[in-house]
DRENLOGU-483564 format. One record per residue (C-alpha): residue in one letter; x, y, z. Coordinates in steps of 0.2 Angstrom, whole numbers, padded with zeros to 4 digits, always signed. Each point is the difference from the previous one (the first is absolute). Layout:
<atoms>
AXYZ...
</atoms>
This chain:
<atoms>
X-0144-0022-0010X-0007-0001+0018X-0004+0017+0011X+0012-0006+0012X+0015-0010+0006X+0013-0004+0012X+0014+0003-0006X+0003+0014-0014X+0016-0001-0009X+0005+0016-0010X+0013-0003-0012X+0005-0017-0011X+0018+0002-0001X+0009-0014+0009X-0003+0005+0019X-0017+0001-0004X-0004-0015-0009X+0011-0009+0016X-0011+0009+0013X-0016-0004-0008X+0007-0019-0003X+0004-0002+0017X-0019+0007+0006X-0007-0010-0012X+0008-0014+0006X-0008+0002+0018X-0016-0004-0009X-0008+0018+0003X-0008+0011-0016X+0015+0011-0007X-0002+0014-0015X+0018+0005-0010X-0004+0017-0007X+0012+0006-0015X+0001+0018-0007X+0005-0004-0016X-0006-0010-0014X+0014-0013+0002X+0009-0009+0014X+0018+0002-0005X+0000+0013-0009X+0007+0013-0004X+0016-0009+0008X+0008+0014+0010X+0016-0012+0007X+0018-0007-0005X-0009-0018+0002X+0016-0008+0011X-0003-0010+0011X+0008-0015+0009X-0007-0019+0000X-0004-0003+0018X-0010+0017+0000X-0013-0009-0013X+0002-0018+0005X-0007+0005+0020X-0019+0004-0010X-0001-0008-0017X+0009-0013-0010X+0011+0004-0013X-0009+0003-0018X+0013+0003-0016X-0014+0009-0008X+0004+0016+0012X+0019+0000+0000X+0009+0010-0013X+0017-0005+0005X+0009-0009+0014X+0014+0009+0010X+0015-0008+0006X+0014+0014+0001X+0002+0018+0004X+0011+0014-0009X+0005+0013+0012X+0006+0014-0012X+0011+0014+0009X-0002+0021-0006X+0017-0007-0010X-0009-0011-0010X+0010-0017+0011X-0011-0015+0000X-0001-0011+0016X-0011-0015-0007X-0006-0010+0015X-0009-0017-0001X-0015-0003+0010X-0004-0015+0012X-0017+0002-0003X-0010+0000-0016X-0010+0015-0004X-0011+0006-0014X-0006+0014-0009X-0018-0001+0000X-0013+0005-0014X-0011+0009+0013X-0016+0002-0013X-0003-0020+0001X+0008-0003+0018X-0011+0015+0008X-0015-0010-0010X+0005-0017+0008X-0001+0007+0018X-0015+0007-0002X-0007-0017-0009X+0005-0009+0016X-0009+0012+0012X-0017-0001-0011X+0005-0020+0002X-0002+0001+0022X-0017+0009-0008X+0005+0018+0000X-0011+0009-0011X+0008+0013-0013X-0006+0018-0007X+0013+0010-0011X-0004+0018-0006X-0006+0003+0017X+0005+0016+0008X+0001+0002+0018X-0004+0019+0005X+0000-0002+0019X-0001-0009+0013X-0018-0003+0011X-0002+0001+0018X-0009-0004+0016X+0006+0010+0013X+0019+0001+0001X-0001-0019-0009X+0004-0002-0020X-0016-0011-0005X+0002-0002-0018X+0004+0012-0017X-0007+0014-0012X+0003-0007-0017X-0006+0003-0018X-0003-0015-0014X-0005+0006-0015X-0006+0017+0001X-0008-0006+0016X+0003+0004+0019X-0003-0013+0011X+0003-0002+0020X+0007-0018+0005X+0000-0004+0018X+0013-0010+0009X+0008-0007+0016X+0016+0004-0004X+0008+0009-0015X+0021-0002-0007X+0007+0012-0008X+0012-0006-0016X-0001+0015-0009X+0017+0003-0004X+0012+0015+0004X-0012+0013-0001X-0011-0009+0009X-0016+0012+0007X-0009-0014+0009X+0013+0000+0015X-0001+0020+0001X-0021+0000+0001X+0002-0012+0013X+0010+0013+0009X+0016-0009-0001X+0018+0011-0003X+0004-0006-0015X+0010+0015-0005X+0020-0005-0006X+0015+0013+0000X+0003+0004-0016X+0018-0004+0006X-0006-0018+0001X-0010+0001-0013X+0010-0007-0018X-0002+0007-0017X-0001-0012-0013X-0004-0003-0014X+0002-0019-0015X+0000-0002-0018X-0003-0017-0008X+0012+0000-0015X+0008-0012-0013X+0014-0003-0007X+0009+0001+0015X+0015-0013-0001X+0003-0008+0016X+0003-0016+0012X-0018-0007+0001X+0003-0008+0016X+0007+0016+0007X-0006+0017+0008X+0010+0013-0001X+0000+0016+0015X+0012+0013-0007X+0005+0014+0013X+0007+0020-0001X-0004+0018+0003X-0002+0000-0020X-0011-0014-0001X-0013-0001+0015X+0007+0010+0015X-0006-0005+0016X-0009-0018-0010X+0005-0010-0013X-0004-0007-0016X-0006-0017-0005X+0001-0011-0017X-0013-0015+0004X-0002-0008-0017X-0015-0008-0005X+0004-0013-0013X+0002+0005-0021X+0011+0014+0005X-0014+0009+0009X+0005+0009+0016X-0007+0008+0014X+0011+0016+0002X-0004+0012+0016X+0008+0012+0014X-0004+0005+0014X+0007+0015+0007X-0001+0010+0017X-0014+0012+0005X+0012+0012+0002X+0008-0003-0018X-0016-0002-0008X-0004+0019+0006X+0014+0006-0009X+0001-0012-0018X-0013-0012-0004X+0003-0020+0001X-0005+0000-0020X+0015+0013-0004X+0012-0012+0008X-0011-0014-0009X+0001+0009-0016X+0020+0005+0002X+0005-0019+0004X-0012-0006-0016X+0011+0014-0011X+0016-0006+0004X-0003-0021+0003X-0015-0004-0012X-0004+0016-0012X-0009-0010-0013X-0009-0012+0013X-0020+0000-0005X-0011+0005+0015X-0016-0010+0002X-0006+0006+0016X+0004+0016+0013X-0006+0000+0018X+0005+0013+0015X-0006+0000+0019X+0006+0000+0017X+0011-0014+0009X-0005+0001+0019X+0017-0004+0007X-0002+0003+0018X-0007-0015+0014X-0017-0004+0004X-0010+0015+0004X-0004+0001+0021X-0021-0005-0001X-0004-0013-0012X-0017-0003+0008X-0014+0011+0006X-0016-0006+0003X-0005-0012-0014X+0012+0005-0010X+0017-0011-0006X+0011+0008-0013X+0014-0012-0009X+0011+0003-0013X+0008+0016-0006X-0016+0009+0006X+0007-0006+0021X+0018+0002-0009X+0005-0017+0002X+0014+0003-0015X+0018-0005+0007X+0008+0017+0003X+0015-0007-0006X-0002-0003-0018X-0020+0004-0003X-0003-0016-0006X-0020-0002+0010X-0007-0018-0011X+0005-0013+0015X-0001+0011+0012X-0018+0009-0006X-0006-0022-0002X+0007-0002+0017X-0011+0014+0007X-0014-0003-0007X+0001-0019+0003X+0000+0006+0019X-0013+0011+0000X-0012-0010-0008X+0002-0014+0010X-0003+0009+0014X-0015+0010-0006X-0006-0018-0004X+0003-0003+0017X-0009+0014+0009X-0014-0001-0009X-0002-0021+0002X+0004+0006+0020X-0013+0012+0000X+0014+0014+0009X+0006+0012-0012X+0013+0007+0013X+0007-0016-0007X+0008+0010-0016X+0014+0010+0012X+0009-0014+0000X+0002+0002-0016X+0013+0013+0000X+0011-0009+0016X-0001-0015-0014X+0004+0011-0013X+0017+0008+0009X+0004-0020+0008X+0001-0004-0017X+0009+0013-0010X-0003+0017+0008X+0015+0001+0010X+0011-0009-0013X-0006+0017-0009X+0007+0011+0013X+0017-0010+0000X+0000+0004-0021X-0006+0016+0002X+0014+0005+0014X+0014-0007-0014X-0006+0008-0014X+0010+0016-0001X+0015-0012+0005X-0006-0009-0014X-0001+0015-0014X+0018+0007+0006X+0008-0016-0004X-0008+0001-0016X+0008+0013-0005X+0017-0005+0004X+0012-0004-0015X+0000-0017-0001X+0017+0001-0007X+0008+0005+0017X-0009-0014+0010X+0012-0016+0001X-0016-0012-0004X+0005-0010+0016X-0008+0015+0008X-0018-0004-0007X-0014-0010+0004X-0017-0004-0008X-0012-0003+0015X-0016-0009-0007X-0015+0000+0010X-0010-0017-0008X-0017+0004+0003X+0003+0020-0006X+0005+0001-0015X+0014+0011+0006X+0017+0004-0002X+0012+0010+0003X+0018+0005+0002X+0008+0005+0017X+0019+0001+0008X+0006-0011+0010
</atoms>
């Protein structure tokens, strides 16, 4: 490992691996650092998303697929099922292997790759971020660069050291929480989004199954909820009553950013992509495509201030960002309580010429609104 850089990457989930791609690919010396021992895991995700989202960066590989979507089960708080066939093909993902592959495909542009390496903070010169505090190994090391991205997730510190508002309402700010269990008995070629007061108020839950009667089951539920009930009691209370004797094979819990973009993505040589700039879709907190999409952007145009030899150059990155998806955020963002009242409506009393499915292709999302 060299002593210095340009670009730092910090963080090897999917927007990090694209952003370090896309530098690499500019022909300038890019480092990926990864706190943990292994990209892809733990997997802290429901996995979905659609075709077009993968097919824009990679092509295709069975091996990361669990299962491939081609209808959705809209199940109302009195248990009526609208089932509703997609026009485009979408998959649950095995992330463990699929996180690997995209990371394998930035070391390919000639990215190099440290896990286990802790990023403590951020170094400066002046006002201007110049490269990371890390530890590998017990050992403390300073890396210098021209520009560093922050990937690091939800949590993300890297953005707040750089003096960037990072800070989300808690309002905004989704409880949830995903078991991976099986013997859970369903339509492979389906996810299921069940809706209620009693079942996720203010969210929903999802049924994404993964092959072999394996499922991903999750909820997410509102800030506001999660102050009062946790997202696992309502987790726990639907596994009672649906699947009592369903084995658990894995538990994981977080935060679900679903809010827009925050307002500064970019400070000097800093980027953030991902869930750490909040680039989940407000809308139904699916962030895979969307975090690739940011990170593709932002790589490619670290790549290109560095090559240009103007590092002003990485602004542009967050008019890029917001020409490509940011305002379509805002739009989902603006629906979203429109959205979540519908939800709860009884299906029962809603003649069904009254509903539409609205599918955004390259989004993954969907979502049920009044005509």
């Amino acid at each position: 490992m060299k002593n210095e850089y340009d670009v730092i990457v910090v963080g090897a989930g999917p927007a990090g691996s694209m952003a370090a791609r896309f530098a690499a690919e500019k022909g300038i010396s890019v480092l990926m650092l990864e706190k943990d021992r292994d990209i892809g895991y733990p997997v802290r995700c429901g996995e979905a998303v659609s075709r077009a989202g993968i097919e824009e960066f990679v092509e295709i590989d069975k091996r990361w697929i669990s299962t491939e979507i081609n209808k959705f089960s809209f199940i109302s708080p009195s248990n009526i099922e609208v089932v509703i066939p997609l026009e485009e093909q979408g998959y649950i993902l095995e992330r463990k292997i699929f996180d690997y592959a995209l990371a394998e495909s930035a070391a390919k542009e000639g990215t190099e790759i440290q896990t286990r390496a802790y990023v403590y903070n951020l170094l400066f010169d002046d006002d201007k971020v110049s490269g990371v505090k890390v530890e590998i190994a017990g050992e403390k090391k300073e890396i210098r660069s021209k520009i560093v991205i922050g990937a690091d997730g939800v949590e993300s510190r890297v953005g707040r050291w750089a003096g960037l508002k990072t800070v989300t309402d808690f309002r905004e700010m989704e409880s949830g929480t995903q078991i991976t269990a099986s013997n859970i008995n369903v339509e492979q070629d389906t996810c299921y989004f069940y809706f209620g007061e009693d079942v996720a108020p203010e969210g929903y839950l999802w049924i994404f199954p993964k092959g072999n009667n394996l499922a991903n089951i999750g909820l997410g539920v509102s800030g506001m909820i999660g102050k009062k009930n946790s997202a696992l009691s309502y987790l726990n209370d639907f596994m009672e009553k649906k699947y009592p004797d369903a084995p658990v094979l894995t538990r994981v819990a977080g935060g679900i950013p679903c809010t827009v973009t925050l307002e500064k993505i970019v400070s000097n040589g800093l980027m953030l992509v991902g869930d750490a700039a909040r680039q989940v879709n407000p809308l139904s907190g699916g962030g895979i495509a969307s975090g690739m999409i940011g990170g593709s952007i932002a790589g490619r145009i670290a790549g290109e201030a560095i090559t240009s030899k103007n590092l002003e150059h990485i602004f542009q990155y967050e008019i890029d960002w917001h020409n490509r998806l940011g305002k379509r955020h805002k739009t989902f963002d603006n629906i979203k309580m429109e959205f979540l009242i519908l939800a709860m409506i009884n299906l029962t009393i809603l003649p069904k010429q009254f509903l539409k499915l609205i599918w955004i292709k390259d989004h993954s999302v969907m979502f049920l609104k009044l005509l």
